[in-house]
N, C-alpha and C positions, 0 to 999 in steps of 0.2 A: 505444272504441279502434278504430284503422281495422287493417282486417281485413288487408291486404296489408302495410302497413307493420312492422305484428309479424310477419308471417307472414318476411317479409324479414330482420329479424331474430334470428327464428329459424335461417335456413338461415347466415346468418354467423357463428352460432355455434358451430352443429355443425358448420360448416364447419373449427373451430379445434381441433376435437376427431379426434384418432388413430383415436376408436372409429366413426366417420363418415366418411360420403363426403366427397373435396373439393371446391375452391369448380370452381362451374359444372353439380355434380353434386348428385342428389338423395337423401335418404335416408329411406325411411319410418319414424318414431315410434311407427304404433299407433293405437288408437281407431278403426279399420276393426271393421264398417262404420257408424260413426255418422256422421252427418249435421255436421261440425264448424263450426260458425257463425263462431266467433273465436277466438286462441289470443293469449296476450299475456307478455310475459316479466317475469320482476324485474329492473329494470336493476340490482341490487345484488346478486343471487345469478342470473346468466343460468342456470346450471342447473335452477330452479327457471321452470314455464311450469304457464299456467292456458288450459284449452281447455274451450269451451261445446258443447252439440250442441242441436237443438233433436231433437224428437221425429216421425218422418215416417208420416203416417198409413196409408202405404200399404206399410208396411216395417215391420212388428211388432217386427224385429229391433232397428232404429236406437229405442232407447229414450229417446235425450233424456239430459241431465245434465250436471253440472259436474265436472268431472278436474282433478288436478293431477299433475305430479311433477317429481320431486327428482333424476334422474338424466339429464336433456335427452332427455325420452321413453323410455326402453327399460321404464320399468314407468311403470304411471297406477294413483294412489285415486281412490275417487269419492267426493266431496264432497256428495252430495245432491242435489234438484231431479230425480228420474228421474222417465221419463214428461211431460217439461215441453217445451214452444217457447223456449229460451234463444235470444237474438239477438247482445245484444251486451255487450260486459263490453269495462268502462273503469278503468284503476287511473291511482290516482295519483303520480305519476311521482315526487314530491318525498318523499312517505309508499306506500310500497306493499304497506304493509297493509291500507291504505284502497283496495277495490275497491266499483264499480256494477256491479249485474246491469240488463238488459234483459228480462222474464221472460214477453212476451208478459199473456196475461189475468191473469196472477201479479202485474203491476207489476214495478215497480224495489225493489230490495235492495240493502242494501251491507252491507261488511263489513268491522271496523276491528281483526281478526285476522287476516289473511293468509288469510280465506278457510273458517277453521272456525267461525264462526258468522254466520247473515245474519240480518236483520232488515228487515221491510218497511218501504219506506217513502213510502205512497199516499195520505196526506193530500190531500185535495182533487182525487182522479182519480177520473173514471167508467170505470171496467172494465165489460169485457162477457165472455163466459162462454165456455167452448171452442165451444158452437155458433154463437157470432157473430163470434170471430177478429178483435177488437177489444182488442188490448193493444201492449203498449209494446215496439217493434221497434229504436230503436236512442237512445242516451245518449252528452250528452257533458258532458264538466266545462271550465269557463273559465279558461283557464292561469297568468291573473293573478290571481284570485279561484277557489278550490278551491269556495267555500261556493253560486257562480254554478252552478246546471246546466241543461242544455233536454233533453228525451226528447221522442219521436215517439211517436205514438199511432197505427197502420196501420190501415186500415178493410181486411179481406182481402178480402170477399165485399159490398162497398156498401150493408149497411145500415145503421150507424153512422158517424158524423160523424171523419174521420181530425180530431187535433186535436197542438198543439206545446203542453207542457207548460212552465213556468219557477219555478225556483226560488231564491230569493236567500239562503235559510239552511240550504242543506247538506241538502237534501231532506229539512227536516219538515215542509214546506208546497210544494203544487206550486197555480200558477195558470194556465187554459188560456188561451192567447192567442187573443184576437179574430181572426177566420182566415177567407178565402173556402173555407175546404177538405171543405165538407161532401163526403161520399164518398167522400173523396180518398185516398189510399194512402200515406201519407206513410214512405220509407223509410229516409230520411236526414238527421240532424239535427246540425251540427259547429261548432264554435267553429272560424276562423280561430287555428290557432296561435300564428301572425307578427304577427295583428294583433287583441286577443282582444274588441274592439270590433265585429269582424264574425262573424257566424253563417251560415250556409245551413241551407237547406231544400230537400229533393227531396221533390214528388211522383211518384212510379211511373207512377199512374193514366194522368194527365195529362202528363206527362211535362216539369213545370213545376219552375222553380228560383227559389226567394226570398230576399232577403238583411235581412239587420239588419245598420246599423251604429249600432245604440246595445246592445248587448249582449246582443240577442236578445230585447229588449223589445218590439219591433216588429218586423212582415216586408214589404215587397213584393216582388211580382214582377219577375223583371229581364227587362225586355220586350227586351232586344237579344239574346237567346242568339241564334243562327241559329235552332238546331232549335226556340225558341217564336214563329218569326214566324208570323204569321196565313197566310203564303205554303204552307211547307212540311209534312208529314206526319210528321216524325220527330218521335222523342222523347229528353230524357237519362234516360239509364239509371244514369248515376255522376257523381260529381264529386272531384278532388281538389288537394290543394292543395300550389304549388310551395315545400318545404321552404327553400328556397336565399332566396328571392325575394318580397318583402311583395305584397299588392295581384295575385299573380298565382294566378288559379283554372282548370283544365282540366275539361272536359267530352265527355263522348263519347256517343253516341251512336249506333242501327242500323247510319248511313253516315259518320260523321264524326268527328270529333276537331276540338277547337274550345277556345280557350287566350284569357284575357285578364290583360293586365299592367296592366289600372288598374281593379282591382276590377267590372268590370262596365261599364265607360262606353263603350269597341270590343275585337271580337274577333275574330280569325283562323282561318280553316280551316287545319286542319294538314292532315288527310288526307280525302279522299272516296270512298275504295276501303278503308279496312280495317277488317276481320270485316263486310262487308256482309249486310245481313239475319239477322245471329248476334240472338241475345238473354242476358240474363243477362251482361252488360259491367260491364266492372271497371277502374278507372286506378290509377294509383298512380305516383307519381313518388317514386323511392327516396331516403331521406335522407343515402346516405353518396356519391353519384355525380350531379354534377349534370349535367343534358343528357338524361340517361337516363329513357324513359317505356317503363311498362310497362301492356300491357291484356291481358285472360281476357275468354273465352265462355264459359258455362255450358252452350253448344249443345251436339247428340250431336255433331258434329265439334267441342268446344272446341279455339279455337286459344290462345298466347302469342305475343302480337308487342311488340317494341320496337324 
């Protein structure tokens, strides 16, 4: 599930609520100081949100785990997984009982009671162990087929082989796809919503973005990004995908901002000046405002600009 896009609405919901700030303004939920990876909502009971932490090594405090609650944040249960690297957690939109976890060296879980019980499910993955930081950092499900999934396998520290997992029966079997990506960091792995024939692929490391259009079967490299010509020194950091509009993908990067409306074949710089030299960059094009783009730094100055 993409992390700003529920994160978005979340704030329009609480935005609808008396006990909340209104719209334009923020209001804090809770789970300070945890490390919050993803939060995701029930579009059938919005009061009802599911938020992941992962565990930070250098922060005894921030323990890692899985929270839910029932009242749009003002109290949170903990669901289990403490102590753990959660990444990302994907529910299924049409049934959302049925949630994936991301669990790092743990693998992927799901769970097909709103989240009281998980079950692994790592058939066919090579897991590496908390001192190699080689597990599954992010998950996504196929819009038109639920049973389609791909997960990211991250290599944190370069000794293991980052790898794109796939699934076609609802994750009791995963198969690694054939992949240049030995070392590789692989951070982000998504099914085109609009179009569920197309998938991507971010490397971190590398700062390289791959596409599938046969459902994630296959990848290559999309050698026209700007920031992957053999010319220039930056890297993508994010990518995301225009809600309104098929075949259109945005990319950002250290120095730029960079948009394509036919899947990959030309692309335009939008901007060349903004969050220069920031790192930890995030896009997001909100699903209920179209025109509207939103990016974060993770920098000690993080900025919001749109």
């Amino acid at each position: 599930m993409k992390r700003f896009s529920v994160l978005l609405l979340i704030l329009c919901s609480i935005a609808c609520s008396a006990a909340f700030a209104g719209i334009n303004e923020w209001t804090f939920v809770g789970l300070s100081p945890e490390h919050v990876t993803d939060v995701v909502v029930r579009p059938d009971q919005p009061n009802t949100m599911f938020a992941i932490s992962a565990l930070h090594a250098l922060d005894p405090v921030q323990m890692g785990g899985l929270f839910k609650t029932t009242d749009h944040g003002q109290t949170w249960d903990t669901l289990g997984f403490l102590h753990a690297w959660l990444w990302d957690l994907e529910m299924d939109p049409l049934h959302p009982d049925t949630m994936w976890l991301a669990a790092d060296t743990l693998g992927v879980y799901r769970t097909t009671d709103g989240g009281n019980t998980w079950e692994a499910r790592n058939n066919g993955m090579r897991l590496g162990d908390n001192a190699w930081y080689n597990g599954i950092y992010s998950i996504s499900m196929n819009s038109a087929n639920p049973s389609l999934l791909l997960c990211a396998m991250h290599n944190g520290i370069g000794f293991h082989d980052g790898t794109v997992y796939r699934s076609t029966d609802g994750g009791e079997n995963w198969t690694a796809l054939f992949s240049p990506w030995i070392h590789y960091r692989i951070d982000k792995v998504a099914f085109d919503p609009l179009d569920p024939r197309r998938a991507y692929v971010m490397d971190i490391y590398y700062g390289k973005l791959y596409q599938s259009t046969d459902s994630g079967a296959r990848f290559c490299v999309m050698t026209g990004v700007p920031e992957q010509l053999p010319d220039t020194t930056g890297y993508i950091s994010d990518f995301a995908f225009d809600p309104f509009h098929p075949n259109s993908l945005w990319c950002i990067s250290p120095d730029s901002v960079y948009n394509t409306t036919d899947a990959g074949t030309t692309w335009t710089v939008l901007s060349t000046s903004l969050l220069t030299n920031q790192y930890g960059l995030k896009i997001l094009l909100p699903p209920t405002r179209t025109g509207e783009i939103l990016c974060s730094s993770s920098a000690p100055l993080g900025q919001l600009a749109q």
